[in-house]
N, C-alpha and C positions, 0 to 999 in steps of 0.2 A: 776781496773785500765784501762784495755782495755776498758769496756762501759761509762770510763767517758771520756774519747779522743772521742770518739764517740758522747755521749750528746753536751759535748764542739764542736763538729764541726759541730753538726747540729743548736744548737744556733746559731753559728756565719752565717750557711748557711740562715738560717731564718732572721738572723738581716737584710742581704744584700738584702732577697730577699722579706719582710715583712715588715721592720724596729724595732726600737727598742720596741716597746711595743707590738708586737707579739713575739718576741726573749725573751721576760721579761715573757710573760707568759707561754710561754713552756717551760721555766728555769723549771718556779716554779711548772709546772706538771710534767714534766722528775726528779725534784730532790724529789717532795713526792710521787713518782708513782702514781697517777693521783689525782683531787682534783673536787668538787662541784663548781658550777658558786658560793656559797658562799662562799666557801672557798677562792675563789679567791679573791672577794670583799676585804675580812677578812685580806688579806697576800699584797692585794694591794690598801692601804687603799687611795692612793695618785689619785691613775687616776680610772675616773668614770667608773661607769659599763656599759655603754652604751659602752664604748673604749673597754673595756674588753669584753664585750660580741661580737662586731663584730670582732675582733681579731680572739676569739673562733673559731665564723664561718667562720670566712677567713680559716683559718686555717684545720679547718673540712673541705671545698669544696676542696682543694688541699691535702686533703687524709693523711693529718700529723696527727692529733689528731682524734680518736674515742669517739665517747659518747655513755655511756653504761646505760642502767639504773639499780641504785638501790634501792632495796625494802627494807623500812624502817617499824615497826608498830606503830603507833601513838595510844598509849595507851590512851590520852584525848578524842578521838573524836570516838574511835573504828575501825578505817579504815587504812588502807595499804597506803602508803605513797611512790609514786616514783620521786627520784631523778634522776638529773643525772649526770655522773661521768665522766671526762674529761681525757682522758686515751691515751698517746704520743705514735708515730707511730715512734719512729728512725730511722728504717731502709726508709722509703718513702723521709726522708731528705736525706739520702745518696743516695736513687736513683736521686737525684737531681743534682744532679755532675757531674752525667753520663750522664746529659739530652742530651748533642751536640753528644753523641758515640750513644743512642739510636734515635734520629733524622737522623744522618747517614745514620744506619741499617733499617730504617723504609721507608725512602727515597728510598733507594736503594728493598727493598721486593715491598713499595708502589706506590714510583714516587712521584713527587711534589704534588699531593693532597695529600696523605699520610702525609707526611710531612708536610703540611699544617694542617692538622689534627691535630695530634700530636702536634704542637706548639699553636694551639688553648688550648689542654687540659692542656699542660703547663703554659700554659699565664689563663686562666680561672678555671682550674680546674674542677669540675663534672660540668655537663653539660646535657640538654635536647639534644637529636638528633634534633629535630626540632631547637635548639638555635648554634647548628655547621652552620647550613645553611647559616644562618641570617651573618657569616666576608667572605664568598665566595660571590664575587663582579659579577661574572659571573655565568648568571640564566643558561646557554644554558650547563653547566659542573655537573647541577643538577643529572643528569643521572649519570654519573662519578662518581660523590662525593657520591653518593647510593651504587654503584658498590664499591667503594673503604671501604667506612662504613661497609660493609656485609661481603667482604674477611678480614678487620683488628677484626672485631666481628669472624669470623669461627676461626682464626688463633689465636684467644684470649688475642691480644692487647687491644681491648673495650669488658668489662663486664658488662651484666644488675645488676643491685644493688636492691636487694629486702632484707626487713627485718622484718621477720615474728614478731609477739608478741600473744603471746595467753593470751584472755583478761580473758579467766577461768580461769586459773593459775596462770596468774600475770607471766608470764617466758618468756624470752626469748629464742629465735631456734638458736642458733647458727652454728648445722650444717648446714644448710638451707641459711647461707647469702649468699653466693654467688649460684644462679639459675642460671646454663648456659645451652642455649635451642641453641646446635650448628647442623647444616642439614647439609650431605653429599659434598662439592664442584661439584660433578658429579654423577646423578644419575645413576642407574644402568637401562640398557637395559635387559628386559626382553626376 
């Protein structure tokens, strides 16, 4: 009862903040816990896959939906067959909510770049560091926006995103996805 109040409001967070054929396809991942880009085709026979597919990815850069791969054996051909599996992030919808209390908090730790920050990855979602640069209008705050990047990476606001696969195995690492390489705020005087 409780995670469908939940599903149900992250739909509706999604429909407002996506529209309705991103809202339509995370229904229909959240309600068969996660599904194949064919499976979706399959279940949404009405709107092309080209809509569905960038949906997918919108949705993946803003950290709501995970893709996982799975290994299938294809008895015809003799080989290992990987798909992959479209698998809902709930809780990242509901930190959505929060976005004006965690902009606050970030303002207030960061200072208006911070918060400028921040509403970048809100508004775009994952992100190159060198692509943060490119909406700050002022060259001469570049040092700043450096300084500010590096303490919200120490403090663990921004994560580097690596995702190992090892191609002997055919597996994925999963303890290994999140790699953080965080150095001291102040070094120690010897």
């Amino acid at each position: 009862m409780f995670s469908d109040i939940l599903a149900d409001l992250s739909i509706e967070k999604i429909r407002k903040d996506f529209g309705d054929v991103a809202a339509t396809v995370f229904n229909i991942i959240t309600n068969n816990g996660g599904c194949s880009f064919e499976e979706l085709n399959f279940l949404i026979p009405n709107i092309e896959y080209s809509i569905i597919r960038f949906s997918i990815l919108t949705l993946f850069q803003h950290n709501i939906v995970f893709l996982s791969p799975k290994f299938e054996p294809n008895l015809k051909i003799s080989q290992i067959l990987a798909k992959i599996k479209i698998l809902p992030r709930l809780h990242e919808c509901i930190y959505r909510f929060r976005y004006s209390r965690f902009s606050a908090l970030i303002e207030h730790e960061f200072g208006q770049i911070g918060r400028r920050i921040s509403e970048i990855f809100y508004e775009k979602g994952q992100l190159l560091i060198e692509e943060v640069f490119h909406y700050f209008f002022f060259k001469e705050k570049i040092f700043k926006t450096e300084n500010v990047l590096i303490q919200m990476a120490r403090d663990g606001f921004i994560e580097c995103l690596f995702f190992n696969f090892d191609f002997k195995n055919l597996n994925c690492d999963q303890k290994t996805f999140f790699l953080k390489i965080k150095k001291p705020l102040k070094s120690k005087k010897n």
